[in-house]
Each structure stands twice: as structure tokens, then as C-alpha cells.
C-alpha positions as CSV (number, residue, x, y, z in Angstrom):
1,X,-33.6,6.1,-5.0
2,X,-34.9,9.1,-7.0
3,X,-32.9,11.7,-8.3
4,X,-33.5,14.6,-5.1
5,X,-30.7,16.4,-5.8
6,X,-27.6,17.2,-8.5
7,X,-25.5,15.1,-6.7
8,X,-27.4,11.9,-6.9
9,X,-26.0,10.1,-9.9
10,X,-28.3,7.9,-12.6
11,X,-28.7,4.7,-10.8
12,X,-26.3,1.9,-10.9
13,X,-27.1,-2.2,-11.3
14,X,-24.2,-3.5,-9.2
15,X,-23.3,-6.9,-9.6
16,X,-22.8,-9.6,-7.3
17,X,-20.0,-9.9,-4.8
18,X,-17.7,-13.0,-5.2
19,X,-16.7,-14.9,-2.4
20,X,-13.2,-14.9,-0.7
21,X,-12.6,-18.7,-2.0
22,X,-11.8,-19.5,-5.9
23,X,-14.0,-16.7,-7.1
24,X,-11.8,-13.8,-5.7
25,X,-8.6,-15.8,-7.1
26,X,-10.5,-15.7,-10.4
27,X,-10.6,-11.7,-10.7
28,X,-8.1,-9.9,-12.6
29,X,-6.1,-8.0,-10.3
30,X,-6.2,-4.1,-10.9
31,X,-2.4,-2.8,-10.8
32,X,-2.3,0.3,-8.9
33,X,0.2,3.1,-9.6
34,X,2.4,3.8,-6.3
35,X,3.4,6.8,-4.9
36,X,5.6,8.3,-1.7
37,X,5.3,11.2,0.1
38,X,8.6,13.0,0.6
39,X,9.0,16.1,2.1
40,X,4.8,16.6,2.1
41,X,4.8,16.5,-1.9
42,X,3.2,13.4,-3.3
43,X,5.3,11.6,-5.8
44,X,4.3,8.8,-8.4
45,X,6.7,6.4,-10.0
46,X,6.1,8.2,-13.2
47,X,4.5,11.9,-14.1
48,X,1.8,10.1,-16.5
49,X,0.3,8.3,-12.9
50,X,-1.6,11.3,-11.6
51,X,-4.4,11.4,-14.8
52,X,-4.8,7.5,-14.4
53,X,-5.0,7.5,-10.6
54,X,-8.0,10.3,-11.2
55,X,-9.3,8.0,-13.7
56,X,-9.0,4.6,-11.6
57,X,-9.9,6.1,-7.9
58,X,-6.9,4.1,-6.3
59,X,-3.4,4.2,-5.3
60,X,-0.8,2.6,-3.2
61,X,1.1,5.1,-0.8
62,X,4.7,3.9,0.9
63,X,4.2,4.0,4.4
64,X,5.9,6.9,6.1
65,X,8.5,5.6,8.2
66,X,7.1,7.5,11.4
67,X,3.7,5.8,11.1
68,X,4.3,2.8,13.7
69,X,1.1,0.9,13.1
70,X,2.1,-1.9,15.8
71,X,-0.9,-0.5,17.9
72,X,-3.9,0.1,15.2
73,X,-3.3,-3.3,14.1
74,X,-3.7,-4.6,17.7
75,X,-7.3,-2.6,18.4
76,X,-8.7,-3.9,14.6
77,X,-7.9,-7.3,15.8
78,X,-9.6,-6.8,19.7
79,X,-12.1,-3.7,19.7
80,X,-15.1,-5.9,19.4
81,X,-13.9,-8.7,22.2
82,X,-14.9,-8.3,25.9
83,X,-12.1,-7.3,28.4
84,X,-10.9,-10.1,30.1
85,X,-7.8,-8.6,31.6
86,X,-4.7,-9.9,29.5
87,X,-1.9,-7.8,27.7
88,X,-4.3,-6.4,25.4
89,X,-7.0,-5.6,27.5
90,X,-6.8,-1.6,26.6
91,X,-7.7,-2.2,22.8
92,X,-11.5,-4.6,23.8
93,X,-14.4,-3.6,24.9
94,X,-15.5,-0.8,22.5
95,X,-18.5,-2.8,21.7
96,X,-20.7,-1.0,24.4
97,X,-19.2,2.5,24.9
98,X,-21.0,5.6,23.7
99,X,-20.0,8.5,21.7
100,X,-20.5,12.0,21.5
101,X,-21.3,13.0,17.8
102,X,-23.3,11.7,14.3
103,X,-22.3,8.3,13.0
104,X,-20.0,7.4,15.7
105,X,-19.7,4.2,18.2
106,X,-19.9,0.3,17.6
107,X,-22.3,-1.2,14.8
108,X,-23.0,-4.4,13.7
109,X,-24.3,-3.9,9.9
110,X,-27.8,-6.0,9.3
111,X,-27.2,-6.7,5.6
112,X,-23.1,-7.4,6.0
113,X,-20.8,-9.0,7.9
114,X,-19.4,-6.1,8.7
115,X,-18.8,-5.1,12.2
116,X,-17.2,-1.8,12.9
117,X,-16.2,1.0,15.6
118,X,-16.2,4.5,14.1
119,X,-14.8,7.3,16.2
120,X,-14.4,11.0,14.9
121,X,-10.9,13.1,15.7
122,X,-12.4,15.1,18.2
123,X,-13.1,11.8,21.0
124,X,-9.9,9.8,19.7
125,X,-7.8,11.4,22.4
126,X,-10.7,10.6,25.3
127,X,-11.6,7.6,24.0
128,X,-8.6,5.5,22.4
129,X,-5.2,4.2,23.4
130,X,-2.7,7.0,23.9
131,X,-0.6,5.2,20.8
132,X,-3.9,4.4,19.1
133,X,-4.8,8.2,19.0
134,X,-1.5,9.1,18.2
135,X,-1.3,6.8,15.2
136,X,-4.5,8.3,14.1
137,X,-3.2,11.6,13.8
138,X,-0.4,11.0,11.7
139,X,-3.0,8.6,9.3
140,X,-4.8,11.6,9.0
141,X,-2.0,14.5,8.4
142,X,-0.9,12.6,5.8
143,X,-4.4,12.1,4.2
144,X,-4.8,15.9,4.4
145,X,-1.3,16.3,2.8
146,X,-3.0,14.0,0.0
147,X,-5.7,16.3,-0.7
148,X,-3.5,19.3,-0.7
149,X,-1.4,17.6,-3.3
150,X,-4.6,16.5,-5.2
151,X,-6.1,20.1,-5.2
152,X,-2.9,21.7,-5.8
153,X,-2.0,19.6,-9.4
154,X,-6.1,20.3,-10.7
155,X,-4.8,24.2,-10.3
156,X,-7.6,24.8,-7.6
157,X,-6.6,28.2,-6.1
158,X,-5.5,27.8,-2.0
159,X,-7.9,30.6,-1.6
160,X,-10.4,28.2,-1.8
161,X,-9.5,25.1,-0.2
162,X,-10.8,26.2,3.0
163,X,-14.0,26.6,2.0
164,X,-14.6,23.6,0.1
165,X,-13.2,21.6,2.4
166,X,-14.8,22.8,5.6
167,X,-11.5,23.6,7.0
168,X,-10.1,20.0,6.2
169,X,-7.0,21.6,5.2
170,X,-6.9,23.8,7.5
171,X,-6.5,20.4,9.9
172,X,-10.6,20.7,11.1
173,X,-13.2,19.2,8.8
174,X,-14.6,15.5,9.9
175,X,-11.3,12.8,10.6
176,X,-12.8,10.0,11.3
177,X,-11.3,6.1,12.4
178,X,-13.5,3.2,11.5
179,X,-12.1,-0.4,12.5
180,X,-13.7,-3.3,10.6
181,X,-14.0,-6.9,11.5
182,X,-15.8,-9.1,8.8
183,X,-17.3,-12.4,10.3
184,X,-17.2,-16.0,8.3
185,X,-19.8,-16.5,11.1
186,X,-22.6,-14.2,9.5
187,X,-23.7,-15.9,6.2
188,X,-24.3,-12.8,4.2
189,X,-22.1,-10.0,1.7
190,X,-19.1,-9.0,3.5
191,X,-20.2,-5.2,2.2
192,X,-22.4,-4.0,-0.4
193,X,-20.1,-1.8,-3.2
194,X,-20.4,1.2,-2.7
195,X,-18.5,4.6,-2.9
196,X,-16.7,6.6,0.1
197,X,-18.6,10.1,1.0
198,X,-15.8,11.7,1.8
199,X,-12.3,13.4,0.0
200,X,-10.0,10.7,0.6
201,X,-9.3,7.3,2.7
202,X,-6.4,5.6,3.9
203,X,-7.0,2.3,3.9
204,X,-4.5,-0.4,6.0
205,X,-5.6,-3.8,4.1
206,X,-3.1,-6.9,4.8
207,X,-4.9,-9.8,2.9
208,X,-6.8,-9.6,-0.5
209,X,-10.2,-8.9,-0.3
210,X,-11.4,-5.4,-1.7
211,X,-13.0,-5.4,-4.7
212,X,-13.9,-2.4,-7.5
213,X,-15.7,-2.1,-9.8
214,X,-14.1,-0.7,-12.6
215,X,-15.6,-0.2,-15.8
216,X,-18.1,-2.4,-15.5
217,X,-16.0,-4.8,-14.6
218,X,-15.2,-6.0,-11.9
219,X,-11.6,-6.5,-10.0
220,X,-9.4,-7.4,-6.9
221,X,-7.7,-4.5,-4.9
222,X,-5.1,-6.3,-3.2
223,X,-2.4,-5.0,-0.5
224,X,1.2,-4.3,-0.6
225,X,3.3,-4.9,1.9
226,X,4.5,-1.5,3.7
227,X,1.8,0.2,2.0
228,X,-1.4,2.2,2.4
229,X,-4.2,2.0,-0.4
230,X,-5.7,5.8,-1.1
231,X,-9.0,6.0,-2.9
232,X,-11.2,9.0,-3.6
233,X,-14.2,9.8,-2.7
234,X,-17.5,11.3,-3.4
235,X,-16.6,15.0,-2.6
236,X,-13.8,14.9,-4.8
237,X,-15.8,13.7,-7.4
238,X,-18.7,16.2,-7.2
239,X,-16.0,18.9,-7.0
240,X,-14.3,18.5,-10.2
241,X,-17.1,16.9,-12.1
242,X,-16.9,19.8,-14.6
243,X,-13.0,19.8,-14.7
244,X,-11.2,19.0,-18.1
245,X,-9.3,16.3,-15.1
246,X,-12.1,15.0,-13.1
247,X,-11.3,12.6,-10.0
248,X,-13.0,9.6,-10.0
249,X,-15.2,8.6,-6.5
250,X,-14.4,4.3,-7.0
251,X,-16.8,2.1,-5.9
252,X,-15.6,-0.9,-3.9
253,X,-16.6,-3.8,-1.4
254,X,-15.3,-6.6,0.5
255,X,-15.9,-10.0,-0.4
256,X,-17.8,-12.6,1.6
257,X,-15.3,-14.1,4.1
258,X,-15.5,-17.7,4.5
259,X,-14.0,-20.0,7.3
260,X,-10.7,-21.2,7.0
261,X,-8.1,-22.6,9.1
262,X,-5.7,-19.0,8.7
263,X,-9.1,-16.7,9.7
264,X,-10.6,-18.3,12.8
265,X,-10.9,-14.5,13.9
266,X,-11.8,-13.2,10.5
267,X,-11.3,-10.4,8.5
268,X,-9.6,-7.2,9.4
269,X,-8.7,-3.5,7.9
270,X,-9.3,0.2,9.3
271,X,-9.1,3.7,7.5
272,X,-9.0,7.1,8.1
273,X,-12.1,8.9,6.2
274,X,-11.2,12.3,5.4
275,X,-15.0,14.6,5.2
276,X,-15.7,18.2,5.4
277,X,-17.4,19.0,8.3
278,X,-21.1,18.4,8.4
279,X,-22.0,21.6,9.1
280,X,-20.3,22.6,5.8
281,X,-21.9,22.6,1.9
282,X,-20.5,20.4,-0.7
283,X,-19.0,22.0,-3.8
284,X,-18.6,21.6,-7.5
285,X,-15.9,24.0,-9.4
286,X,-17.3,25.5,-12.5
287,X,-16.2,28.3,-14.3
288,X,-13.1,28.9,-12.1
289,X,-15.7,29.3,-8.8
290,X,-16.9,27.0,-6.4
291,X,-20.8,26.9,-6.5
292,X,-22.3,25.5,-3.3
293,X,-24.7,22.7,-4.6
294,X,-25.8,20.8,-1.3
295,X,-25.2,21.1,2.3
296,X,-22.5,18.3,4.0
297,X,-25.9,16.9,5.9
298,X,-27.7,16.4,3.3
299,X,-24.9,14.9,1.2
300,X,-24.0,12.2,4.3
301,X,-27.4,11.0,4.7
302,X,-28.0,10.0,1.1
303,X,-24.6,8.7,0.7
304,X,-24.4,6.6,3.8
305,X,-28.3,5.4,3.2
306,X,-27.2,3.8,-0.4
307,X,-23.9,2.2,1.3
308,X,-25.6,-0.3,3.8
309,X,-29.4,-0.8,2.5
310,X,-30.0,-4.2,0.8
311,X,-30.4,-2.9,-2.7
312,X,-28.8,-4.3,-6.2
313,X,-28.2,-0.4,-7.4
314,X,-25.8,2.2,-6.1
């Protein structure tokens, strides 16, 4: 890709993916600060975490106790399966439904073994499970309360955050649900690396899997029971570019899943993705102003473009 615009970084040789066998056991293992939120403030183990969770991209988050997830783990494991009328019937079929909206409905990824069903805020409550939708929500108040807490420690003024957000604090922007189901059966990457486009995900991981790459090295991601893993994403990273305490968009993948006895099914996870709305501009703070440097269209379709071609560069 050529450089079209300032927020089009210098391209990126990205290495190979390992597999999910004795390669991925072989990684180091990146240790990730944790965090809680209690009483909408976000709290790390120690006051030093916040400059290396900027600096890394990642974090672990306690689960709130009100986030019942009993019901988004149950559509992740049947959205792409065909009703067939059992108990679970109400999470399959999603395969073939159509939504209103950009970037939205079932796809099955060319280059990955990625399937997924992506479904923005505004259909979740149309479209999904009652409990499904509801779960939703909450994934994505707290991921707003994330931001909040993000933009209020870098001393952005609240004056702004509308505005650069697109109304994403303001509870509007682009909340979106993508459930992902890797394959053993599709002989390919399980994802290219890549980064997210958005402000912030909330990822629900419950086997190892995600890689990062992390100073050009790379290393496993893996789960903790009871707990979400937060990364950052492009907008944040374009925002505070020119800060003395930048945020740092990661760039991760899955591995390629392999048949085993455990993973007939395969691979599982699903996120929130947290984006301003793509009617919206995307921002970088300089000077103690936020200078409007591309629009939210613009920025989407060159971001998603570099996450699911074939290339080696990022």
C-alpha cells in the first residue's frame, strides 16, 4: 500500500504465524498488567501499569460481576450451525441472515480460517437473543467506561471527547459484536496480524491462541480465567501520536488451529469493537486541539483492506 494519507504508517514486514501445536507453546508469553473497574474508574494493580499498558497495547480486565456471559458463549459456539430445532436452536442460523448497515452479517474470510458474524448496536436488539443483546450492552458500557478512563488520565479535556469520538462517549459512535469461529478444516492462517481500527476491544478468549507482535518480536496473548483482554486500537493511536504518552494500536493474530481431539468444533472468541461513527473524522491531538486529519470512511476502508488481504506487510 502507498502512503495516501497521514495516517497510513511506513510499511510493516510481518512475520509468519506459528501454528497452535509446539510452535505456539514455544513463544514467550507476554505478562499483561490487570486491572478492575470499580465504581466506573479503572484501576491497575499498581499506578506505574497505565504508561506500560499504553506502551504494550494490552490488558487484562476482571470481569464485572453483572456481565453473565453464559449466553454469548453459547451463540460463538452455534451462530454458524444450521437450526435443527434443539435447546439451542435461537443462537444458529446466522449464517444466511441479512443486515442493515456497512460491514455487517456472516463472512467466511478467503485468506483465514476465520469465520465470523458481525452485527452493529443498532440491529442487536432485532436481530439477537434477548440475553445475547443484553450481554452486549453491558460489554460495551464497560468498553466506553474504558475510554473515558483512558482519555481522562492523558488530560484530554471532556469538552472534546464527543467530538473525537463521534459520540462514543456520549453512548452513540459504532458498537459493534463480531463472533469468531476458526476452522482446523480450512488449511490456511487462522488471521493475518493486524491492528484493530477502532478505540478499544473487549476481547472474551478462553484458550491460548492470540499472538502480538511486540517489538519485533513476537508473543502469546493468553487468557485468564474471569477475565476480559482490552487492547487499543488504531484511533487511539492516531489521536495521541503527538502526546508526550502515546497509546499504542497492538498488532495481533490468531494462530493456525489444528485438529485435535479437545477442538472437533474449533476455535472460538468474540469482542466488542468500540469505533467512532463512520460518518465521523478521525483525530490527532496536537497543540492542546484536536485537528481533524481524515474522515471515519476513509480511515475504515484502508484499515479493514490491510487486515484480511493476503500480503506479508501491515
Amino acid at each position: 500500500m502507498s502512503v495516501s494519507s497521514s495516517t497510513v504508517r511506513e510499511r510493516l514486514r510481518i512475520p509468519n504465524m506459528p501454528t497452535d501445536t509446539e510452535e505456539l507453546i514455544k513463544l514467550p508469553e507476554f505478562n499483561m498488567h490487570k486491572a478492575e473497574m470499580i465504581n466506573d474508574e479503572l484501576i491497575f494493580e499498581a499506578p506505574n501499569y497505565f504508561d506500560e499498558v499504553l506502551k504494550a497495547g494490552f490488558f487484562l480486565l476482571k470481569i464485572p460481576n453483572e456481565i453473565d456471559l453464559t449466553s454469548t458463549d453459547l451463540f460463538v459456539n452455534n451462530f454458524y450451525k444450521e437450526k435443527n430445532g434443539d435447546l439451542h436452536d435461537k443462537y444458529k442460523g446466522y449464517k444466511n441472515i441479512e443486515l442493515p448497515g456497512d460491514y455487517q452479517g456472516y463472512f467466511d474470510r478467503p485468506h483465514d480460517q476465520w469465520e465470523n458474524f458481525y452485527i452493529e448496536a443498532n440491529n442487536w436488539q432485532a436481530y439477537l437473543p434477548t440475553d445475547v443483546a443484553m450481554t452486549g450492552n453491558l460489554m460495551a458500557k464497560l468498553g466506553i467506561n474504558i475510554i473515558k478512563n483512558i482519555l481522562k488520565k492523558l488530560s484530554i479535556p471532556i469538552s472534546d471527547w464527543n467530538k473525537i469520538t463521534s459520540g462514543l462517549t456520549n453512548n452513540q459512535g459504532h458498537k459493534m459484536l463480531a463472533f469468531n469461529h476458526f476452522r482446523p478444516e480450512k488449511v490456511m492462517r487462522g488471521t493475518k496480524l493486524h491492528r484493530d481500527s477502532g478505540w478499544v476491544t473487549v476481547l472474551r478468549s478462553t484458550e491460548p491462541g492470540l499472538v502480538a507482535y511486540i517489538n519485533n518480536h513476537l508473543y502469546a496473548i493468553n487468557p485468564m480465567p474471569n477475565h476480559f483482554i482490552i487492547n487499543f486500537g488504531s484511533s487511539f493511536e492516531v489521536l495521541t501520536e503527538a502526546l508526550l504518552t502515546p497509546v499504542r494500536a497492538n498488532i495481533h493474530g490468531v494462530v493456525k488451529t489444528l485438529k485435535a481431539p479437545h477442538r472437533n468444533a474449533g476455535r472460538t472468541s468474540y469482542v466488542v469493537f468500540l469505533d467512532s461513527d463512520l460518518s465521523g473524522n478521525i483525530y490527532r491531538y496536537e497543540n492542546d486541539k484536536a485537528i481533524s486529519i481524515q474522515s471515519m470512511k476513509e480511515f475504515a476502508i484502508q484499515e479493514v483492506g490491510r487486515t484480511y488481504d493476503d500480503g506479508d506487510y501491515l
